[in-house]
C-alpha positions in Angstrom: -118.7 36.5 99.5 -117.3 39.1 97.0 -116.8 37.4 93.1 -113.6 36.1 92.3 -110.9 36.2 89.4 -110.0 32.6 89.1 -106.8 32.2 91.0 -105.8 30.6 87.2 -106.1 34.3 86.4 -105.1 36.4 88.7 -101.5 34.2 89.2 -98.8 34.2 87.1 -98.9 31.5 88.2 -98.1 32.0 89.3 -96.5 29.0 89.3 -94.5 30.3 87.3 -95.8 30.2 84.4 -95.7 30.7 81.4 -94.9 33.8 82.9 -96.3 37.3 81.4 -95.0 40.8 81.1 -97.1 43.2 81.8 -97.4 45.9 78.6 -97.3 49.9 79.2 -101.2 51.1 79.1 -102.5 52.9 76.1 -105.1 55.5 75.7 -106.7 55.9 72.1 -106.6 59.2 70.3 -109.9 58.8 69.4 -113.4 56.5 68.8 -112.6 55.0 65.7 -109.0 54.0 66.5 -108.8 50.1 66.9 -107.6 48.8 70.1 -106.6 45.2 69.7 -107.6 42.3 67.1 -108.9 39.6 69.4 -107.7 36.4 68.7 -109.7 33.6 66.8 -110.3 31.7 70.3 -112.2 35.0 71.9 -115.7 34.5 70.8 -118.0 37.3 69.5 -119.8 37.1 73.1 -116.6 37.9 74.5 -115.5 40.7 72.1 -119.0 42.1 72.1 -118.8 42.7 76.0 -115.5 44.3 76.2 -117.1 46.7 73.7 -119.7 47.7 75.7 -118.1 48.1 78.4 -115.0 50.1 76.6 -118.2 52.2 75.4 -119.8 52.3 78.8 -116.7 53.6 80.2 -115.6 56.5 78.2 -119.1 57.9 78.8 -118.7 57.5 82.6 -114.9 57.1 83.1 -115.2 57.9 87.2 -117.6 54.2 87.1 -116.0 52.1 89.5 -118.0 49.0 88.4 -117.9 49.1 84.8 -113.7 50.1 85.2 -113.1 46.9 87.7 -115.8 44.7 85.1 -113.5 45.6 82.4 -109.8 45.2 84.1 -111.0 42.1 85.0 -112.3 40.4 81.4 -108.8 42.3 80.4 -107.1 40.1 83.3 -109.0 37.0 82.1 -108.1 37.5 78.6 -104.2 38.2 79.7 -103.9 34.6 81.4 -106.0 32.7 78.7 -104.3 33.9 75.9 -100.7 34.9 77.5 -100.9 38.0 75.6 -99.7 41.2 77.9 -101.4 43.6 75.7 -104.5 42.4 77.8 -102.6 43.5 81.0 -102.0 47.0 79.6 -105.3 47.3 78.6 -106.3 46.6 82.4 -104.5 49.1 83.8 -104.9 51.6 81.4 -109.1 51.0 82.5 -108.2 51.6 86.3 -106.3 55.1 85.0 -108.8 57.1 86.8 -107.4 55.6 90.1 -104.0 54.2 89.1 -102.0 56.4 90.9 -104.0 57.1 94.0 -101.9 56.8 97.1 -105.5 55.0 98.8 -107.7 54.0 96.3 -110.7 51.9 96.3 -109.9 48.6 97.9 -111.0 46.5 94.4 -108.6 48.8 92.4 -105.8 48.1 95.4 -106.8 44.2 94.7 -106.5 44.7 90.7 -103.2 46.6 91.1 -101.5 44.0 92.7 -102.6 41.5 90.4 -101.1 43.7 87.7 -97.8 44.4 89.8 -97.7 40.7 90.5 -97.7 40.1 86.7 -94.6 42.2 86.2 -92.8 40.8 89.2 -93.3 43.7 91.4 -93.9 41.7 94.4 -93.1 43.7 96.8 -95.6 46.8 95.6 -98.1 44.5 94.9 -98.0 43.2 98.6 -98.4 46.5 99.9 -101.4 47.3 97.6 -103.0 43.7 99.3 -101.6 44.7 103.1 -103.9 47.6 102.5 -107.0 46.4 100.7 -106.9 44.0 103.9 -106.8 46.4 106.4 -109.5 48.1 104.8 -111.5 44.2 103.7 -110.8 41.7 106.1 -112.6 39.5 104.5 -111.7 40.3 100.8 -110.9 36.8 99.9 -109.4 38.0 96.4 -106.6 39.5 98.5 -105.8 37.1 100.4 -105.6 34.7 97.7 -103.5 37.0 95.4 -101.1 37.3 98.4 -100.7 33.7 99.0 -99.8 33.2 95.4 -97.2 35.8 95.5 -95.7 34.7 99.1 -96.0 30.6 97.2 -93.8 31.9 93.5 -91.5 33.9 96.3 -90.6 30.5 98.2 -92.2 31.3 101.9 -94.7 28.4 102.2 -95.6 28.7 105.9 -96.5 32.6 104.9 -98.5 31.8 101.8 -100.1 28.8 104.0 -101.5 31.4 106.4 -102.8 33.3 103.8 -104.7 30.7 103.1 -106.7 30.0 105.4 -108.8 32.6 106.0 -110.1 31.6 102.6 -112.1 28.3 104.4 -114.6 30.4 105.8 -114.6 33.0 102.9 -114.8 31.2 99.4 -115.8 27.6 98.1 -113.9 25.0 100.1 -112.2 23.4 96.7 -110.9 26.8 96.0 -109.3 27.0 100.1 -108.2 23.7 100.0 -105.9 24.1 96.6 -104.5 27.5 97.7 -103.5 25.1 101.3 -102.2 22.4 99.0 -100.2 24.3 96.9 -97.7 25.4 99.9 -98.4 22.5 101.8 -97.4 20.0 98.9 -93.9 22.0 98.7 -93.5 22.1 102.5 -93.1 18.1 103.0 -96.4 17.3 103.0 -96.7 16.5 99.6 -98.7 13.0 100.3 -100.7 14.4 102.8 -101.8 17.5 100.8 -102.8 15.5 96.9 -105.0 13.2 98.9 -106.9 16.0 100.6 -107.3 17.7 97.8 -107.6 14.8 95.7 -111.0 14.1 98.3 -112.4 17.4 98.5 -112.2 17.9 94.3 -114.2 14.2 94.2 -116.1 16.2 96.9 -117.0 19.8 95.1 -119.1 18.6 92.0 -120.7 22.5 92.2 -117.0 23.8 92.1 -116.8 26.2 89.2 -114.7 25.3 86.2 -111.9 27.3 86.7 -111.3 26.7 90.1 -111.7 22.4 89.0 -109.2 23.4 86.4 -107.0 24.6 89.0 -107.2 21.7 91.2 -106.5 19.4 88.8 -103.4 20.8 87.7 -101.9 21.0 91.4 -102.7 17.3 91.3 -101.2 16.6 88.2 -97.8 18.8 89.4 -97.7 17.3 92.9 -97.5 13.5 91.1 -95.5 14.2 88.9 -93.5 15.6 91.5 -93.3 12.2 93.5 -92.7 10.4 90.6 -96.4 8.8 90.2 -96.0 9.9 86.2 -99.6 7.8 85.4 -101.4 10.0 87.5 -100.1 13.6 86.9 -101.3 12.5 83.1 -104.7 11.7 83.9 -104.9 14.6 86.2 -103.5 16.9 83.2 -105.8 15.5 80.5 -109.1 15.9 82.7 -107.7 19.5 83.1 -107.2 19.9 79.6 -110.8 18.2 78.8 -112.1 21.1 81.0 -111.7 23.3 77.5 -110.3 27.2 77.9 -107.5 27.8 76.5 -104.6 27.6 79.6 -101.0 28.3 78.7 -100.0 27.4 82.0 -101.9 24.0 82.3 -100.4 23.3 78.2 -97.0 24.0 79.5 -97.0 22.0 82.8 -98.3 19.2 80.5 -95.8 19.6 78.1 -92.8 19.8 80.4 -94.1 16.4 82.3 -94.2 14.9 77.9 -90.3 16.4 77.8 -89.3 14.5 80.5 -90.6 11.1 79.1 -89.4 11.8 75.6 -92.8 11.8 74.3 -91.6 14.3 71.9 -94.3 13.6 69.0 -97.1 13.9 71.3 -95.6 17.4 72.5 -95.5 18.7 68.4 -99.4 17.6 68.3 -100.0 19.0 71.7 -98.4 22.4 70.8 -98.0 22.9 67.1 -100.7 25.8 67.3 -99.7 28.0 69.8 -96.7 29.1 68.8 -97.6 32.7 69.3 -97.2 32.4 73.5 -93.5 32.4 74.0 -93.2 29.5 76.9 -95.3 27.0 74.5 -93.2 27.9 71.4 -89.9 27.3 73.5 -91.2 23.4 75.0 -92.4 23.1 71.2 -88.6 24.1 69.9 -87.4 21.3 71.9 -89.5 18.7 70.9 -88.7 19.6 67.4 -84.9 19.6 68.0 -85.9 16.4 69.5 -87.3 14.7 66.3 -84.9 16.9 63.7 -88.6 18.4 62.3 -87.7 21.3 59.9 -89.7 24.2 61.7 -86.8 23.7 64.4 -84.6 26.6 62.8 -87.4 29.1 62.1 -88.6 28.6 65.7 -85.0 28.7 67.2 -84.7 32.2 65.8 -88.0 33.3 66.7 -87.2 32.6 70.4 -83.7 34.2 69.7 -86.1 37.2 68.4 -88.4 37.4 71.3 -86.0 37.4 74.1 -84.0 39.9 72.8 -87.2 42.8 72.3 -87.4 41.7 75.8 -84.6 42.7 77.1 -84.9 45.6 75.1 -88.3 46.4 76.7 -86.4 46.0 80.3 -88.5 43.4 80.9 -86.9 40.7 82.7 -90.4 38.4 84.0 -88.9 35.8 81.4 -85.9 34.9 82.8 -86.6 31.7 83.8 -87.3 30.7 80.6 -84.5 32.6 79.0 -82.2 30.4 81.2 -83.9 27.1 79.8 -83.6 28.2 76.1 -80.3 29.3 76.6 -79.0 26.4 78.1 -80.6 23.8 76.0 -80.6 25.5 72.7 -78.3 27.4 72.5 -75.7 25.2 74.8 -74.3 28.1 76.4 -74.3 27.2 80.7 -72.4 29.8 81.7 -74.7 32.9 80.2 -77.9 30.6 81.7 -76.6 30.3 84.6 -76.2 33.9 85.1 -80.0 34.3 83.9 -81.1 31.4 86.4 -79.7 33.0 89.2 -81.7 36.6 88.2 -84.6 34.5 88.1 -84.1 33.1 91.4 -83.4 36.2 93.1 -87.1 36.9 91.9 -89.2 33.8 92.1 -88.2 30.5 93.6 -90.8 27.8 92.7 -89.4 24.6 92.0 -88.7 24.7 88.2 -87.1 28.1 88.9 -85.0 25.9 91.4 -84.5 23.3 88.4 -83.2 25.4 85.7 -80.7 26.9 88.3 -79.3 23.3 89.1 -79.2 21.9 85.7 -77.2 25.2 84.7 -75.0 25.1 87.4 -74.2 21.5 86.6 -73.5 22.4 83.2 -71.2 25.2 84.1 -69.4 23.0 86.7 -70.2 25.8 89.6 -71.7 23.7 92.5 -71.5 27.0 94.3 -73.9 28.5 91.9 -76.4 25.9 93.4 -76.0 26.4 97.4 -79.3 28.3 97.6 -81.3 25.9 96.1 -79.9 23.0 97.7 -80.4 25.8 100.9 -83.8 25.5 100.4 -84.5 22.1 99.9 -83.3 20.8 102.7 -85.2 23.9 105.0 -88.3 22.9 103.3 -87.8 19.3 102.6 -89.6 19.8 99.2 -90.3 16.4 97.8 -89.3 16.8 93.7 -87.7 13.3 92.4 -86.5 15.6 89.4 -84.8 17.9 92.1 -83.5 15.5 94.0 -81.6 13.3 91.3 -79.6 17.0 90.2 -79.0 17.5 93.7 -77.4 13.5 93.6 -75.2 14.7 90.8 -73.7 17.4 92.6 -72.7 14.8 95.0 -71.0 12.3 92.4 -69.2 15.2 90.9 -65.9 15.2 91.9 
């Protein structure tokens, strides 16, 4: 079996989330010129390796393994740290081959993930169409494809891509990818307590891939309402250690919903630098009239705006959220909810589109999620009481 990113890495996740842009790849001028600061929470070991394999590199810059080695630690660092410099960074160490109709089936793998990071879905599931025909049994691919087909809303697709990972990686790993579809598909029940069995299961399972697990447990309970046990699942992710934006944000939005508002400002008061924790931090503050709400209300204000300057629309989703319940204005997040959906369509991209919609009195602005609810009989009790709104509205 060929190594594997962490699906935690290679997804936006992918699940949406704390979603990352992907930043234009830069070249040096020359040795001495300093390429990033790492942050505090990268360790010397960590800094010390992508050094050497920088070094390594630009002495042999048609290596194949040491350019894959480093996009990857670059990957890994992106989706730890939710900092797209790291995704730049990747690409600009697969330059030798970035633009090559056919390259090398691990750079076709790498450049989807990278595509995938910026939204470019459809490029990136040509890259992995290809890197399959070439690898069968890649399982990288096939896992980076199901994530994408999952984020763009066609379980049964993703599902299938799935599958072939059974008999190609560690069976924890195969039966999260399943779950993840399944669990959104109507099988929600069915799908926590298999996975639920084979985590208890997989004591060998790497770290990641546990972290992982947990998290999808921790979603799919919360999204049937079982509130006690998507927090124990979240806090025996968290107790995993590695920073995870994704996993802090999940947990935080599950802490929003119950008001726990204090526990959100301890959770998060320390990473305000990644965008999607900043804005669930905002809120809480809001929440509890804390006087770092203002500052961190114009910071967000600040960020959105240099991205839409950049063209870079991967936040929408979150642009909608802060828009609405910040900056109270439903109509413009409604018009950023729908982008998003036209993009992605997981279900707190389906959320932010029917709480706007609500607030801008437009029940037709929701018929495509309420379309795909009831075609994929999602079970979401947070979905479903919006959706019993539209119905008491007159």
């Amino acid at each position: 079996m060929k190594p594997l990113l962490s699906l935690m890495h290679i997804a936006v996740w992918a699940l949406g989330c704390a979603v990352l842009a992907l930043a234009a790849p830069y070249i040096p001028k020359h040795d001495a010129e300093i390429l990033e600061q790492l942050p505090r929470s990268v360790g010397s070991s960590v800094a010390r390796e992508l050094r050497d394999l920088r070094e390594g590199l630009a002495l042999e810059p048609n290596n194949l393994g040491l350019a894959t080695r480093l996009a990857r630690r670059y990957i890994e660092l992106g989706r730890a740290e939710a900092d797209p410099r790291y995704f730049g960074y990747a690409q600009a160490a697969l330059k030798t081959w970035w633009d090559q109709p056919e390259p090398p089936v691990e750079v076709l793998v790498l450049r989807a993930t990278l595509r995938q990071n910026r939204h470019e879905f459809e490029a990136a599931l040509s890259d992995l169409s290809k890197a399959l025909t070439q690898d069968p049994g890649n399982a990288q691919a096939w896992l980076t494809r199901a994530v994408i087909l999952q984020v763009q809303g066609h379980y049964p697709e993703a599902l299938r891509s799935c599958l072939p990972l059974m008999n190609l990686a560690d069976p924890l790993l195969a039966m999260t990818c399943m779950s993840g579809s399944a669990s959104l598909s109507g099988q929600a029940g069915k799908s926590y307590e298999f996975l639920l069995q084979t985590l208890q299961s997989s004591q060998h399972a790497s770290l990641e891939v546990r972290r992982w697990a947990l998290t999808l447990l921790a979603e799919i309970a919360a999204r049937r309402g079982d509130l006690k046990a998507a927090e124990q699942h979240f806090k025996a992710a968290i107790g995993l250690g590695a920073q995870d934006a994704y996993l802090l944000a999940a947990y935080a939005d599950l802490l929003l919903d119950q008001g726990r508002f204090e526990e959100i400002e301890g959770l998060l008061k320390d990473a305000i630098r990644i965008d999607g924790l900043l804005l669930r931090l905002t809120l809480a503050e809001r929440a509890l009239g804390l006087t770092p709400f203002p500052l961190h209300l114009e910071s967000l204000k600040a960020r959105f705006v240099a991205s839409r300057k950049r063209g870079d629309t991967v936040h929408q989703g979150e642009e909608a959220r802060f828009t609405l319940h910040l900056l109270k204005k439903p109509r413009v997040a409604l018009q950023l909810a729908q982008a998003n959906w036209a993009v992605q369509r997981e279900p707190r991209d389906a959320r932010i589109l029917l709480e706007a919609a609500l607030a801008a009195r437009d029940p037709q602005a929701a018929e495509p999620v309420l379309t795909m609810l009831e075609r994929t009989a999602m079970e979401d009790v947070q979905l479903r009481r919006l959706v019993a709104k539209f119905k008491e509205s007159p």
